[in-house]
PAGURO-808094 format. One record per residue: residue number from 1; residue in one letter; x, y, z of N, C-alpha, C, O in turn. Coordinates in pm, whole numbers, padded with zeros to 5 digits, always signed. Layout:
N
NODE    n  res      nx      ny      nz     cax     cay     caz      cx      cy      cz      ox      oy      oz
NODE  NUM    A       X       Y       Z       X       Y       Z       X       Y       Z       X       Y       Z
...
% end
This chain:
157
NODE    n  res      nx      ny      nz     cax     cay     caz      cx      cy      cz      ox      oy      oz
NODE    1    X  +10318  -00672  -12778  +10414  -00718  -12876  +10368  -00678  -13017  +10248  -00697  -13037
NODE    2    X  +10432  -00633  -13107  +10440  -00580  -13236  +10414  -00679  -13344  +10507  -00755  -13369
NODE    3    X  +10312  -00693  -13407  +10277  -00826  -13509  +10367  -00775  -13617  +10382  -00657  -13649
NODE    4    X  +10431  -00889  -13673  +10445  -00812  -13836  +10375  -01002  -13901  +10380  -01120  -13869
NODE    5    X  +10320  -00915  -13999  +10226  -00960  -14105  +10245  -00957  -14298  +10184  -01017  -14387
NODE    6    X  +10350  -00864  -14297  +10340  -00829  -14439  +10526  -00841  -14439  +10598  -00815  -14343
NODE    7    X  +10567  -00884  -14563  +10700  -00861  -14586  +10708  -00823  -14774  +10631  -00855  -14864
NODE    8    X  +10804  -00764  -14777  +10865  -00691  -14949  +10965  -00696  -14916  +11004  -00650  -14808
NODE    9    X  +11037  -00752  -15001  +11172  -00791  -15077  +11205  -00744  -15231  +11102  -00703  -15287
NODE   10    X  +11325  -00740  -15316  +11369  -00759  -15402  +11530  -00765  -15388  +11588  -00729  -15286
NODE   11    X  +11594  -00814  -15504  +11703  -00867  -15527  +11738  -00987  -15614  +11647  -01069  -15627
NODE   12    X  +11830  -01007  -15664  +11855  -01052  -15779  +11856  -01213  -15786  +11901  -01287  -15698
NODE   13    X  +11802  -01253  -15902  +11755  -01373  -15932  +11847  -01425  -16029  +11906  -01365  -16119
NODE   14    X  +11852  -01575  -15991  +11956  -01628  -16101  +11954  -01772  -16190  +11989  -01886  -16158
NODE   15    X  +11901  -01719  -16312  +11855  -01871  -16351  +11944  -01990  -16377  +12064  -01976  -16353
NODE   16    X  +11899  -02102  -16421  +12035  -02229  -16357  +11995  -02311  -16506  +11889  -02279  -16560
NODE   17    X  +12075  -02405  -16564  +12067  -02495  -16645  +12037  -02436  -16797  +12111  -02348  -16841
NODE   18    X  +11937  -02483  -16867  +11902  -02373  -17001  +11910  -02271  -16985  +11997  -02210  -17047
NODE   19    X  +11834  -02208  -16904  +11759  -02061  -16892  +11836  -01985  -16849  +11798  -01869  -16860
NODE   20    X  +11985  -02004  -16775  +12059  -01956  -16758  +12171  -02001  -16841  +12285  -01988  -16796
NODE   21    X  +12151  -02055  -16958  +12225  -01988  -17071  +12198  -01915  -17206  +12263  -01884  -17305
NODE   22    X  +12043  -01900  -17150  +11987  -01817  -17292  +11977  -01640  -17164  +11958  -01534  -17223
NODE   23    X  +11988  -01638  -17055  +11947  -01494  -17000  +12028  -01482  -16925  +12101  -01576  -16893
NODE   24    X  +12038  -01371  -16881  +12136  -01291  -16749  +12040  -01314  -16634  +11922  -01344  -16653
NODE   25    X  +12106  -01294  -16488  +12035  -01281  -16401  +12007  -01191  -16425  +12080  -01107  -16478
NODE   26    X  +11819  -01170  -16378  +11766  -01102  -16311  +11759  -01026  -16154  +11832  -01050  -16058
NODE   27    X  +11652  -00932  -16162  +11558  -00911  -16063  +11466  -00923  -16027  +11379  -00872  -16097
NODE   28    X  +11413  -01000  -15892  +11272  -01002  -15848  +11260  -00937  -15695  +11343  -00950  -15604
NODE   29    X  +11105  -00846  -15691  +11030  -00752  -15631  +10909  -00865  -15593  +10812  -00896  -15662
NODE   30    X  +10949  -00916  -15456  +10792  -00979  -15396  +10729  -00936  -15295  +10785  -00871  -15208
NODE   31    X  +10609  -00966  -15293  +10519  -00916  -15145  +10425  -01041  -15113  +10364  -01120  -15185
NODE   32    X  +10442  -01023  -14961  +10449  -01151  -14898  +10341  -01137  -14785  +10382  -01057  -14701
NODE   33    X  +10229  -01184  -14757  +10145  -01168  -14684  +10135  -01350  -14553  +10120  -01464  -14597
NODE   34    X  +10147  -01314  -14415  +10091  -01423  -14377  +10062  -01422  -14273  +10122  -01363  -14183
NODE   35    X  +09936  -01508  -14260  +09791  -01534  -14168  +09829  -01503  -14020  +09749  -01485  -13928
NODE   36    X  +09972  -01498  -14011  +09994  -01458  -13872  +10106  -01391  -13839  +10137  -01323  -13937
NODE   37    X  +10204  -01373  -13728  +10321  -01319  -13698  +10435  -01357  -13812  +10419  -01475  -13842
NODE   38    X  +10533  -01306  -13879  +10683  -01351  -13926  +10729  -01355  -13859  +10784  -01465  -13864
NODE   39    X  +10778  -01270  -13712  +10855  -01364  -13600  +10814  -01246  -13509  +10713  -01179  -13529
NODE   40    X  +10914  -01222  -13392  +10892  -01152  -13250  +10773  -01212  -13176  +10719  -01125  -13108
NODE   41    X  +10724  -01310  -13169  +10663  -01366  -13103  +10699  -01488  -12979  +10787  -01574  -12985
NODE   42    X  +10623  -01470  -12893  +10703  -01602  -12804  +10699  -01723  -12804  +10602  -01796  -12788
NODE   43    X  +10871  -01763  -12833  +10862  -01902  -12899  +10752  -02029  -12856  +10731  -02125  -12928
NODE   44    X  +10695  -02008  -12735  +10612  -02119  -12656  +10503  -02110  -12766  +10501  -02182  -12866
NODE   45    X  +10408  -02007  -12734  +10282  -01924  -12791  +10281  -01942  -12942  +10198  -02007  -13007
NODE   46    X  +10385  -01873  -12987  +10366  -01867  -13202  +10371  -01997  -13237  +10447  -02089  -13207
NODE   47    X  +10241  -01982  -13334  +10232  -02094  -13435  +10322  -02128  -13488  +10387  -02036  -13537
NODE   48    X  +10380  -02272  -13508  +10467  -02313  -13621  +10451  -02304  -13735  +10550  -02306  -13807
NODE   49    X  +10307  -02290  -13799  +10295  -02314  -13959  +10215  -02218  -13928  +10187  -02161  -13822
NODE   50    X  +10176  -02206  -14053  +10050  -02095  -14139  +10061  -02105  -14239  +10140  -02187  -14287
NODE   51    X  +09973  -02008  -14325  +09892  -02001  -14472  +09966  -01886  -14491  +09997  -01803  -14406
NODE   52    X  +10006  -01886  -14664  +10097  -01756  -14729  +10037  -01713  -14823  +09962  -01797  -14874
NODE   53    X  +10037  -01597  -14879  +09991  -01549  -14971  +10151  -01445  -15062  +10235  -01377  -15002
NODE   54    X  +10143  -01466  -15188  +10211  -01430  -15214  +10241  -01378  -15361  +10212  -01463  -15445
NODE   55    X  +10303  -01231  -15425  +10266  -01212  -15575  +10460  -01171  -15589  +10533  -01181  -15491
NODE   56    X  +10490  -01147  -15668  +10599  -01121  -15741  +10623  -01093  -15853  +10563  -01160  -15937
NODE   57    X  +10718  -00983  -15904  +10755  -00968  -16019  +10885  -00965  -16037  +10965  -00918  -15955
NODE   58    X  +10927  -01036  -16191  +11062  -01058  -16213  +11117  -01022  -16345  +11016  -01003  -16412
NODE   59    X  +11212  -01003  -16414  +11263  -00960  -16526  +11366  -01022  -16565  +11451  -01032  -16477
NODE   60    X  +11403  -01086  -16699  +11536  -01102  -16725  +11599  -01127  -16819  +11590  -01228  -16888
NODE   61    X  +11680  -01023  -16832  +11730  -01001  -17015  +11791  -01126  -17065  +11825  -01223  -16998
NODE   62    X  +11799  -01106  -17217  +11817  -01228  -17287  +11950  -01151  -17309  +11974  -01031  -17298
NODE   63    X  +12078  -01321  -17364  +12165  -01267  -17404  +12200  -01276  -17553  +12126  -01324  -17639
NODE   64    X  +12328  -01221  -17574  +12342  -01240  -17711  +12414  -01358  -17768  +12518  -01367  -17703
NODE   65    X  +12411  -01441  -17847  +12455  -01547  -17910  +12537  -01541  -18051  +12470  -01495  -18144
NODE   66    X  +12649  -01574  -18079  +12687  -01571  -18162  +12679  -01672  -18278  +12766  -01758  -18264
NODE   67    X  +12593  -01692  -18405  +12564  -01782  -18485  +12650  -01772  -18614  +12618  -01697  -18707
NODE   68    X  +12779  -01863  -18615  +12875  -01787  -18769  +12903  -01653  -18746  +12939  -01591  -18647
NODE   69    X  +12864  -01610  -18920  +12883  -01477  -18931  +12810  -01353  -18870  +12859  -01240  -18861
NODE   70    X  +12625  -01411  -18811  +12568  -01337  -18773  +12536  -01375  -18582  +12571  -01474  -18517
NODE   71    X  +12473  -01273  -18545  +12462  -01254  -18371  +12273  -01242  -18374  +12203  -01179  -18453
NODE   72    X  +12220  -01353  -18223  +12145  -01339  -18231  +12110  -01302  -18080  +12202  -01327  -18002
NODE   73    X  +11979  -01242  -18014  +11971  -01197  -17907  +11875  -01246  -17828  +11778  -01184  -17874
NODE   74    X  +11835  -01308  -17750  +11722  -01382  -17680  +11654  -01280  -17622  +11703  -01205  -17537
NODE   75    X  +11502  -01270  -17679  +11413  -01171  -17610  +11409  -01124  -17441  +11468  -01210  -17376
NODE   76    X  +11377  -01056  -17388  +11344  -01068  -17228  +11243  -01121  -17222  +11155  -01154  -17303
NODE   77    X  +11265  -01128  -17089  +11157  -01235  -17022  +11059  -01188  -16878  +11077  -01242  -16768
NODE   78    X  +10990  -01117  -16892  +10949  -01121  -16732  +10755  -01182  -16660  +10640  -01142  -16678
NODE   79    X  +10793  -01246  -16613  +10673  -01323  -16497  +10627  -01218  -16393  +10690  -01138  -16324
NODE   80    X  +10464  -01252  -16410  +10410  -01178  -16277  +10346  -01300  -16200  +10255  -01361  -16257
NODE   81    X  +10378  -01334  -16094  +10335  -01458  -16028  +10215  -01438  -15944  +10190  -01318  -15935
NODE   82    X  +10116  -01524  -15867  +10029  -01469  -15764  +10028  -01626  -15723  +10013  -01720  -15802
NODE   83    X  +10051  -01634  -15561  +10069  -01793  -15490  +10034  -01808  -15367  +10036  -01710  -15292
NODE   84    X  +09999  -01920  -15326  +09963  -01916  -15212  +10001  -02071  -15167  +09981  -02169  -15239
NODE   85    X  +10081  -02078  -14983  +10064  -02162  -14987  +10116  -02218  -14811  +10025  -02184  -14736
NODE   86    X  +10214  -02280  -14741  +10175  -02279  -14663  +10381  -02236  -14597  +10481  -02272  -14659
NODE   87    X  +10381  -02156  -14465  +10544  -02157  -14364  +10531  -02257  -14250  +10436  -02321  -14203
NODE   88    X  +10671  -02248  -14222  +10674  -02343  -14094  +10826  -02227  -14050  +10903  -02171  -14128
NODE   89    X  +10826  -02223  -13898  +10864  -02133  -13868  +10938  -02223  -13704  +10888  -02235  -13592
NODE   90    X  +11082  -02276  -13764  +11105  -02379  -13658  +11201  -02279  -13540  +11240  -02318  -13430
NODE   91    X  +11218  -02172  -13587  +11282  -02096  -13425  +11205  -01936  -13472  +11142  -01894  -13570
NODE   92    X  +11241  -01893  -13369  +11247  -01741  -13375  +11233  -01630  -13497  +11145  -01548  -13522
NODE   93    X  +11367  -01665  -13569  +11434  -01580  -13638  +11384  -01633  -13781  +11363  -01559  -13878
NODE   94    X  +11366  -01794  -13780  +11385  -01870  -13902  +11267  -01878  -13979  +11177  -01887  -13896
NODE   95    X  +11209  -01881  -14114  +11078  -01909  -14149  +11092  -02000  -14268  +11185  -01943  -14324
NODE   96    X  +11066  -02091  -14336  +11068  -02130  -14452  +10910  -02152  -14513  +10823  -02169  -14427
NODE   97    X  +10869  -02152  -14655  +10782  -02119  -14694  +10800  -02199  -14834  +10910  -02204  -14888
NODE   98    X  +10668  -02271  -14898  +10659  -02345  -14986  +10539  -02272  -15038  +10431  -02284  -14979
NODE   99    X  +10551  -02191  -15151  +10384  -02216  -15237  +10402  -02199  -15404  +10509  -02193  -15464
NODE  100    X  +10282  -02192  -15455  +10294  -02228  -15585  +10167  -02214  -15605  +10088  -02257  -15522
NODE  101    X  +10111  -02130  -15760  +10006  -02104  -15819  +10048  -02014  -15980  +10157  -02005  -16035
NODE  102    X  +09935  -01967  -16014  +09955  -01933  -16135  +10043  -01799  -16200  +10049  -01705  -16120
NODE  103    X  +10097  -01778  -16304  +10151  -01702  -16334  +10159  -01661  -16514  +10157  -01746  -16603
NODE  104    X  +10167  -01511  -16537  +10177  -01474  -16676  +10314  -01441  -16696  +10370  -01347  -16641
NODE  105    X  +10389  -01551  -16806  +10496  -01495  -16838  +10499  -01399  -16992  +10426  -01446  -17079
NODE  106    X  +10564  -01293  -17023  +10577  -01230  -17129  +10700  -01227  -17176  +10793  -01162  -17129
NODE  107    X  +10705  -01342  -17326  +10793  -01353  -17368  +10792  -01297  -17550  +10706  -01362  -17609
NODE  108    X  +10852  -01216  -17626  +10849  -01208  -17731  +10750  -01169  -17792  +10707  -01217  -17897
NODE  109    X  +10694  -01056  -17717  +10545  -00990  -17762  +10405  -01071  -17758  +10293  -01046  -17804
NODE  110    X  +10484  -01229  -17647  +10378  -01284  -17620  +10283  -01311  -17490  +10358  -01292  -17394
NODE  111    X  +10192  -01336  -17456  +10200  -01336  -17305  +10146  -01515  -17314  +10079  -01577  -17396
NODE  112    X  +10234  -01565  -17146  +10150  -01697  -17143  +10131  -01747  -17007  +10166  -01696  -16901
NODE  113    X  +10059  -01874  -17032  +09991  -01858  -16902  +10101  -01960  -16826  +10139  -02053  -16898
NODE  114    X  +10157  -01955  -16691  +10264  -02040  -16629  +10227  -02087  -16482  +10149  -02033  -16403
NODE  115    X  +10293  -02187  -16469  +10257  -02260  -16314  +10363  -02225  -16273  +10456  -02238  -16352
NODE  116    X  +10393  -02166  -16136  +10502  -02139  -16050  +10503  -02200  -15912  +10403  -02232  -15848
NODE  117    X  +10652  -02212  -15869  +10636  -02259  -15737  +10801  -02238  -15662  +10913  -02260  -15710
NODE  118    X  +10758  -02185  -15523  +10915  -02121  -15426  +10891  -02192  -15314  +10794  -02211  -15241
NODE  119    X  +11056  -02243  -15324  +11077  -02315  -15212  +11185  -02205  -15104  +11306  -02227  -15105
NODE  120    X  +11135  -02106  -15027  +11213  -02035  -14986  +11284  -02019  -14795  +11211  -02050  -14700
NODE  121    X  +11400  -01978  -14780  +11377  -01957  -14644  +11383  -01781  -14598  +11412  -01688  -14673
NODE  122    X  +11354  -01777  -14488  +11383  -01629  -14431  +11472  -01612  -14269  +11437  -01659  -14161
NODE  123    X  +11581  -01537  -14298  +11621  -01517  -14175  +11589  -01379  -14114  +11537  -01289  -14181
NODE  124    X  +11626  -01364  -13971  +11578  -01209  -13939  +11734  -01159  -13953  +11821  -01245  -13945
NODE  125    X  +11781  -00989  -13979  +11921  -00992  -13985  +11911  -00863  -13863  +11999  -00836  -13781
NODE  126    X  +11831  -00821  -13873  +11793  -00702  -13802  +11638  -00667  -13723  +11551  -00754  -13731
NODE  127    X  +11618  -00577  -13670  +11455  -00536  -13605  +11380  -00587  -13670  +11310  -00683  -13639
NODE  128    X  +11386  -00495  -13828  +11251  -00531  -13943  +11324  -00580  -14083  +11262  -00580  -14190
NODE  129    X  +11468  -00624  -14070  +11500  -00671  -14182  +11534  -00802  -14218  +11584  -00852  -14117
NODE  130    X  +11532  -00895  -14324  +11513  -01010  -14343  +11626  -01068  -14442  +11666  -00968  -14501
NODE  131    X  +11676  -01145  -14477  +11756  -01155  -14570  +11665  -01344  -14605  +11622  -01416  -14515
NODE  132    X  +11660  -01378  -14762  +11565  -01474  -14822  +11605  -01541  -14897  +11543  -01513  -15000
NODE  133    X  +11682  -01630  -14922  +11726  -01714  -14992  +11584  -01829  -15079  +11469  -01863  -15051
NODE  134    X  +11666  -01848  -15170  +11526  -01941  -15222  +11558  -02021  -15379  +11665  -02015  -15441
NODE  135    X  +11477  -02068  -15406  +11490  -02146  -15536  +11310  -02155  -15577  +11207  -02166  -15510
NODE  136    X  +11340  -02144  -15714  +11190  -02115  -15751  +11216  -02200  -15910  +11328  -02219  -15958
NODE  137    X  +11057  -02250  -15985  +11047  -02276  -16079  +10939  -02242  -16174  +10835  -02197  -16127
NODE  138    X  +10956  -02262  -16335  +10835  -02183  -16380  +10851  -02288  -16490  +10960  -02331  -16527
NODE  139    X  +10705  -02335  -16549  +10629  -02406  -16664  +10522  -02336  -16692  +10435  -02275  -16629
NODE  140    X  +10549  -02361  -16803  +10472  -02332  -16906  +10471  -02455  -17051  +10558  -02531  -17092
NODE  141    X  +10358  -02434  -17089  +10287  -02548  -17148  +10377  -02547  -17287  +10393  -02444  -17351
NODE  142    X  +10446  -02697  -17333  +10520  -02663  -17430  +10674  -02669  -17406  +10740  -02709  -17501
NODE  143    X  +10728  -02640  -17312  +10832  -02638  -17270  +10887  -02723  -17161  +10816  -02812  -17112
NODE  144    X  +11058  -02692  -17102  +11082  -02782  -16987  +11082  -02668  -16884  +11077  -02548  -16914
NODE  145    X  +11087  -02721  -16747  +11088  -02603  -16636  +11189  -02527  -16626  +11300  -02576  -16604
NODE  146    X  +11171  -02399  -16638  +11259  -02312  -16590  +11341  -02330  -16434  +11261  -02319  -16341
NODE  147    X  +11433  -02346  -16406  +11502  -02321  -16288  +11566  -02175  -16256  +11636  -02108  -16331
NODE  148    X  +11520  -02141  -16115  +11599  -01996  -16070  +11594  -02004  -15928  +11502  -02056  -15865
NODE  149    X  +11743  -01927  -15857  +11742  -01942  -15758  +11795  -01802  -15699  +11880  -01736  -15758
NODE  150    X  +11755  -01775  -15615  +11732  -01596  -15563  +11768  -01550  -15435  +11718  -01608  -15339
NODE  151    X  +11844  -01455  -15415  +11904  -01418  -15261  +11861  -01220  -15232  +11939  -01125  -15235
NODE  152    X  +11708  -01221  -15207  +11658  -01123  -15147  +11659  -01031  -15016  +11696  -01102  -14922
NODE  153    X  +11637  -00927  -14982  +11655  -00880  -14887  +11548  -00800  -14851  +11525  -00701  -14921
NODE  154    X  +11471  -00827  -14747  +11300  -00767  -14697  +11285  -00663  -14612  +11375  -00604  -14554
NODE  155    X  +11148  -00638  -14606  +11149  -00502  -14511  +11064  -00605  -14465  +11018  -00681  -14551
NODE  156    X  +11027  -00626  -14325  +10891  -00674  -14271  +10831  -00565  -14174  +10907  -00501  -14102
NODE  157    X  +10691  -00541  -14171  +10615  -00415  -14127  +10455  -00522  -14085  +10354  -00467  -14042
% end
């Protein structure tokens, strides 16, 4: 039987509440590592849970605002995340995955340091393809949490 171990995704991200009224959706590009099978395994035999490892990158333009007479433009925004944390994998096809660790966001020629965390699921749609729904959040010191929620599509190998 064929392990797969590694999955990459991207597809577009969509922020919710503030942050999705100062930016456009984005895009995020993740790679996804874990301790054991993502699925094709036999349901008796495969582990239910395991350990994740996980990095991502995301982008997302600011928009423009109109103030009176003059227009103003909200910088971009993009996060490089690195996380780790733990799946549970209640059938076959299905995986969901919780982790959270540190992250650099670059905002306004600045860089800072951010706590992240994805609450995601994975279905199989095909042999090696995945489709990933999810919701994710980002803090940073100073501010309130960012909300975003994301509908990806994977290669698993």
């Amino acid at each position: 039987m064929v392990s797969y171990q590694q999955l990459v995704t991207a597809g577009p991200a969509f922020p919710l509440a503030q942050f999705g009224e100062t930016h456009y959706p984005g895009i995020t590009a993740s790679y996804m590592r874990k301790m054991d099978r993502f699925r094709n395994q036999d349901s008796i035999k495969r582990k239910k849970t395991g350990w994740i490892m996980a990095t991502s990158l995301s982008h997302y333009v600011g928009k423009k605002e109109k103030t009176g007479q003059s227009s103003f433009r909200y910088h971009h925004y993009s996060l490089l995340e690195l996380q780790g944390g733990m799946t549970w994998s209640p059938l076959n096809k299905i995986n969901f995955s919780l982790h959270t660790g540190p992250g650099m966001g670059y905002y306004n020629q600045t860089l800072r340091f951010t706590v992240t965390g994805h609450l995601q699921g994975s279905y199989a749609i095909g042999p090696k393809t995945i489709i990933t729904p999810g919701c994710a959040f980002i803090r940073e010191s100073g501010s309130d949490a960012l909300w975003i929620t994301s509908l990806q599509l994977g290669i698993v190998f």
